[in-house]
C-alpha positions in Angstrom: 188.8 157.3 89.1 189.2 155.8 85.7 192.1 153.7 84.8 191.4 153.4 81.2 194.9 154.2 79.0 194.2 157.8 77.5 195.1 158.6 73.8 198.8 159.0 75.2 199.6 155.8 76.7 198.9 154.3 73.1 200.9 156.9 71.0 203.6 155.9 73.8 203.0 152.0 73.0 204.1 153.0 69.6 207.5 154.8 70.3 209.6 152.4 68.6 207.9 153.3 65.7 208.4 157.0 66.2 211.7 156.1 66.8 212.1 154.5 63.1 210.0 157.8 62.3 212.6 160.2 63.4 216.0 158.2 62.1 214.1 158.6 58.4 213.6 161.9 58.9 216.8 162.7 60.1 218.2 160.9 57.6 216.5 162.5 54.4 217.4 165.9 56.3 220.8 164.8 55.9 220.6 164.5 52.6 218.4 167.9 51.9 221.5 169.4 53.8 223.9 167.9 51.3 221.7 168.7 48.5 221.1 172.4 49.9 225.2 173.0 50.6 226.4 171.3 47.1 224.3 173.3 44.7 224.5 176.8 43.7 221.8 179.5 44.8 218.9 180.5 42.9 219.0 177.2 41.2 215.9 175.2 41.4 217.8 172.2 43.1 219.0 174.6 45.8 215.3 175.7 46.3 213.9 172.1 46.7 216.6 171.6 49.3 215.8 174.2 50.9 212.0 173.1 50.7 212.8 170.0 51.5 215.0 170.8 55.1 212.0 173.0 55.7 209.9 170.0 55.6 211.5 167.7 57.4 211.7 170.5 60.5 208.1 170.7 60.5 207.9 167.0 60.7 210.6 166.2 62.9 210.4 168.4 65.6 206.7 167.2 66.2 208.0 163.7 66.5 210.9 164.6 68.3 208.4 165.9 70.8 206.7 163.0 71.2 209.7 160.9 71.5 210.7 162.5 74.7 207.4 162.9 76.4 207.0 159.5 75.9 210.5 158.7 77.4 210.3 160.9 80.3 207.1 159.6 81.7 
């Protein structure tokens, strides 16, 4: 039996820096929300908001994912 770290245990050596990851995520969805709620529809602002929010979902819930694997093992 092998007790070499896997790929895992390294991501998980790094989860401060997901950490910082996620807070600047949530942070410029923050602002994407504000942008998204103080502009009028069918605007272009209101569709790179919307854009925007959209793209901070697909990369924060990966990272958000991490984060807790890596805190519940």
């Amino acid at each position: 039996m092998s007790h070499d770290p896997t790929f895992f245990d390294y991501v998980c050596s790094n989860a401060d820096k997901f950490a910082m990851l996620f807070a600047f995520e949530c942070l410029a969805g923050l602002f994407s929300l504000v942008l998204l709620l103080g502009t009028e529809p069918g605007t272009a602002s209101y569709v790179v908001g919307l854009l925007n929010l959209a793209g901070v979902t697909v990369l924060g819930v990966p990272t958000a994912t991490i984060l807790l694997k890596c805190h519940r093992m």
